[in-house]
N, C-alpha and C positions, 0 to 999 in steps of 0.2 A: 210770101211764106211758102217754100216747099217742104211737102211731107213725102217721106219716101217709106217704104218698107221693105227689110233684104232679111235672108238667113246669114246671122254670120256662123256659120257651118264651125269655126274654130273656137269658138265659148257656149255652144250649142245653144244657141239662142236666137230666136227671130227678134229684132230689132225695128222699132218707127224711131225716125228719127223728125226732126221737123229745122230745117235749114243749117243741117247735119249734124245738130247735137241728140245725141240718144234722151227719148222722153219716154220711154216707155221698152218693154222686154218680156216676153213670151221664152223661160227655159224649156229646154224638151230635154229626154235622152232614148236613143233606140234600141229598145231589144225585141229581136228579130225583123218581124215584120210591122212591129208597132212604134207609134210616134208617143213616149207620156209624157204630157206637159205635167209638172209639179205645182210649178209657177209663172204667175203674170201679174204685172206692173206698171200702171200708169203714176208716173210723177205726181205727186198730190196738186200742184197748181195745171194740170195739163188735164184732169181728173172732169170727167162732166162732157167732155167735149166731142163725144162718141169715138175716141182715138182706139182706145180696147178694141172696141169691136172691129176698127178697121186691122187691128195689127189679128187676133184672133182669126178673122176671114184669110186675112193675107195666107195666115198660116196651116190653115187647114185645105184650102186651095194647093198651095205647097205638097203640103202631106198626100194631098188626092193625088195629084199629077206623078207623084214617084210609087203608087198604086200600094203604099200602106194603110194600115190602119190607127185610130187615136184611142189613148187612155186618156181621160180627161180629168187626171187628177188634180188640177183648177181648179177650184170655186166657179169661177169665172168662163173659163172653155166650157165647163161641164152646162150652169145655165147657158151661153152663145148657142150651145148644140140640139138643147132641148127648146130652146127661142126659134130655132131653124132649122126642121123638119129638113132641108134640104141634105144639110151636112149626117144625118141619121147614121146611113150606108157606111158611113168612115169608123162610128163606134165598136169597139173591139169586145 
């Protein structure tokens, strides 16, 4: 089983895929210097399996390296960020 995770830059969405079917989806959109995710989605049978968090990490690593910052209007981004004192520095 491989799991990957990419930006697909053209549905503005960070995507995990897992032996290249899409199980899950991180939407964002950018204004100015900020990354806001709205929404994030793990497939209900993929759900439990710590995937969120991987695609989440994936994506706020993302967002750090291109030196913006995040709106975590997620549910889900928003707990990840307060779970991980690491990612703090990114909230906008």
């Amino acid at each position: 089983m491989t799991t990957e995770v990419r930006n697909n830059s053209e549905q503005s969405r960070y995507e995990l895929t897992i032996d290249g079917e899409v199980v899950g989806i991180a939407d964002y959109h950018v204004v100015g210097d900020v990354v806001v995710f709205p929404h994030t989605e793990i497939e209900g049978a993929r759900r439990g399996q710590g995937l969120g968090a991987q695609l989440v990490q994936y994506a706020l690593d993302d967002v750090r390296s291109t030196n913006r910052r995040v709106d975590p209007r997620c549910w889900y981004v928003a707990e990840f960020m307060a779970e991980h004192p690491e990612y703090g520095d990114l909230a906008s």
